[in-house]
N, C-alpha and C positions, 0 to 999 in steps of 0.2 A: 504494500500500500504506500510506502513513503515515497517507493521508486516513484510512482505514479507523479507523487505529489513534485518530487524532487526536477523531472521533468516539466512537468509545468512553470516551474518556478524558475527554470533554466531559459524556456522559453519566453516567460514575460520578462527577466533581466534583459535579450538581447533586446526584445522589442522596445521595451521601457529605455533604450541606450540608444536606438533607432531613431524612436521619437524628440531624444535631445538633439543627437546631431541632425536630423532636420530641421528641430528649432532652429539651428545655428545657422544653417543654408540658407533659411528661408529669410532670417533677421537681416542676412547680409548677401543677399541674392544681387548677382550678376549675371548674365547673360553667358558668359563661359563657365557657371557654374552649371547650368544648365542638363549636362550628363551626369554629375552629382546629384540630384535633385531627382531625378529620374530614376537612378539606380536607387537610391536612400528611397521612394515611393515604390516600388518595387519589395523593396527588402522589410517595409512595413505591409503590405499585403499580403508577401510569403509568411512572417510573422503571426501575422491575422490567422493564416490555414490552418499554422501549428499550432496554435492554442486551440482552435474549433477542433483540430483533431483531439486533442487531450481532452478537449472537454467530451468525449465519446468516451474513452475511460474512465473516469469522474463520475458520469451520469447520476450512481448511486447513495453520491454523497450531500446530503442535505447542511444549510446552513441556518442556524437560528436566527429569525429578523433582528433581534436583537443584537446581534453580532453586527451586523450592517447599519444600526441605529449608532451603534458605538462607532462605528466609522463614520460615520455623518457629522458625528455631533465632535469629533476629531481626537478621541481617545481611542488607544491602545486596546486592539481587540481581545489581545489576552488575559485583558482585565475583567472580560466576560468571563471567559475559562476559569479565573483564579474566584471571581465571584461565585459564580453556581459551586466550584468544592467548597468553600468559608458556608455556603447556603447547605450543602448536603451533611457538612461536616458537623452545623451547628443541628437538624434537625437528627445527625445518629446520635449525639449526644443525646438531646429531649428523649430521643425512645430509647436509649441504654438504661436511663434515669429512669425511667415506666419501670422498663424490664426488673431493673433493678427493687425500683418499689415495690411488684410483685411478687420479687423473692424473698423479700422482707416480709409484707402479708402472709405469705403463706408460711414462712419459716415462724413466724409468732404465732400463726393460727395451730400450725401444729406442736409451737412448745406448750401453748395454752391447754390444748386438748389434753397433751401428757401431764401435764400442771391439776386442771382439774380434777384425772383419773387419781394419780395421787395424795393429793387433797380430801380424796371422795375417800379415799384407802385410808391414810392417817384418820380421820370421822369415826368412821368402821371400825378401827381399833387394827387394822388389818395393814399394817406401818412397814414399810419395806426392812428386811430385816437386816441386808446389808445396803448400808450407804452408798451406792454407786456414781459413778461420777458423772451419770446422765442426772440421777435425782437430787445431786447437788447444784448442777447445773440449771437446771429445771427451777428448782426452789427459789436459788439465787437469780436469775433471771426474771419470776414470778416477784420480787423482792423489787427488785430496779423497778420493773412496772408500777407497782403500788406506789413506790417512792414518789417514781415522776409523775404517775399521772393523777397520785393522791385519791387511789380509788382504792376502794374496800371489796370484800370478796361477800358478797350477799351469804 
């Protein structure tokens, strides 16, 4: 794909280098320049073909308006490019951040469940008999909640 590109780009350098030195013929035209001026019209029409050819390769490559809006308006169209990733970059955070929230919901919803069964057990007289370090975990956990959220266990 680059080759593609890298050709085209070969070809509008010489044209775009065509186009000045006819400026320069044309700014300071003489009558003996006359076969210069001819040939340089020539070599911008040959120019002309070979981009219409390349653009037959191309065909399938779409450009965003926006990209052409930013050439208009006379800035740098890679500032389009660098835009949309800062735009993609910013909205995989927002949804890491979900994601992430989600795993905390469920990671607390299921310390809770383990939390209450226990809870339900100590009641019952039915008390884990060795301390494990999930039911430490559990209690202590269940402990920071209460702290911070200042709630009581009905």
């Amino acid at each position: 794909m680059a080759e593609k590109f890298d050709h085209l780009e070969e070809h509008l350098e010489k044209f775009v280098e065509n186009i000045r030195q006819l400026g320069i013929i044309v700014s300071d035209f003489q009558p003996s320049s006359q076969a210069g001026l001819s040939q340089k019209l020539n070599f911008i029409v040959t120019g002309l073909q070979d981009i219409d050819k390349c653009r037959q390769q191309l065909h399938d490559i779409t450009v965003p308006l926006e990209v052409f809006e930013y050439i208009d308006q006379g800035r740098n169209p890679q500032l389009y490019t660098k835009e949309c990733l800062e735009r993609a970059l910013a909205k995989n955070e927002q949804v890491k951040g979900k994601i992430d929230t989600m795993k905390v919901r469920q990671t607390g919803s299921d310390v809770c469940t383990r939390t209450r069964e226990l809870l339900a057990s100590l009641r019952t007289g039915l008390a884990p008999t060795l301390w494990t370090a999930e039911y430490c975990y559990t209690v202590g956990f269940l402990a920071c909640i209460i702290v911070t959220l200042n709630v009581t266990e009905p």
